[in-house]
C-alpha positions in Angstrom: 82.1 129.3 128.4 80.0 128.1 125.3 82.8 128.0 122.9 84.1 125.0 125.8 81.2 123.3 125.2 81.4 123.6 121.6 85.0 122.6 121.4 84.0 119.4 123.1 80.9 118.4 121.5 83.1 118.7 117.8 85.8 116.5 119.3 83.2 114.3 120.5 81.3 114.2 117.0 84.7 113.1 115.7 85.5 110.5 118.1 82.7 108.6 116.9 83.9 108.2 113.6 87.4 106.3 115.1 86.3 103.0 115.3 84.4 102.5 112.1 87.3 104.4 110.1 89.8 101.3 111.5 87.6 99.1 110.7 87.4 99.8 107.1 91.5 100.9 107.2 91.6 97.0 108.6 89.9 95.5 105.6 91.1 97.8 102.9 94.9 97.3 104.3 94.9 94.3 104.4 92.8 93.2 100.8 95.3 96.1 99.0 98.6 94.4 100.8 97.1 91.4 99.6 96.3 92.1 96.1 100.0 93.8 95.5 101.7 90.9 96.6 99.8 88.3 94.9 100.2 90.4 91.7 103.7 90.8 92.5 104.2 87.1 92.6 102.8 86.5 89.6 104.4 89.0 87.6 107.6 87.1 88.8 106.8 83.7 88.1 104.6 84.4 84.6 101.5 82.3 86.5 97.7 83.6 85.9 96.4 85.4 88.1 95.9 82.6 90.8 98.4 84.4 93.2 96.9 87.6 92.9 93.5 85.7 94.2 95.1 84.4 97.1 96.7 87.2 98.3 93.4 88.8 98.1 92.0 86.4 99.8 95.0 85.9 102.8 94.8 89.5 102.9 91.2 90.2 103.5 91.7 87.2 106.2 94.9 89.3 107.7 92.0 92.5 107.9 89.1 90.0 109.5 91.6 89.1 112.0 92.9 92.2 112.9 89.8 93.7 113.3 88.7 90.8 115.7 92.1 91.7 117.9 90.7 95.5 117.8 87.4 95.2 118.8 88.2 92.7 121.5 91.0 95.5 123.1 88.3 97.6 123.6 86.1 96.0 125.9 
């Protein structure tokens, strides 16, 4: 009976780290998706690094949004 109890309060203790752990998968996703294909497109068209800023920037946007449709699912 007390390894039940212990079984549940680890699964528990783990659960709790879920949310924040998308959150941060969310923002690092979507600024890494971002920074690869901005840098892709420049290293395509020869440009400075202008691309590579964008994309960051689109992609840390993509990660803000996404974690705005996640948070408001779980209400």
């Amino acid at each position: 009976m007390k390894n039940d109890d212990k079984n549940k309060y680890d699964s528990s203790m783990w659960e709790g780290f879920a949310v924040p752990g998308q959150v941060v998968a969310y923002i690092l996703g979507g600024a890494a998706l971002g920074l690869l294909a901005g840098h892709f497109i420049d290293d395509r068209l020869h440009s400075s690094p202008i691309a590579t800023f964008i994309g960051l920037l689109l992609g840390l946007a993509a990660g803000v949004y996404a974690i705005l449709r996640f948070v408001s699912s779980l209400k």
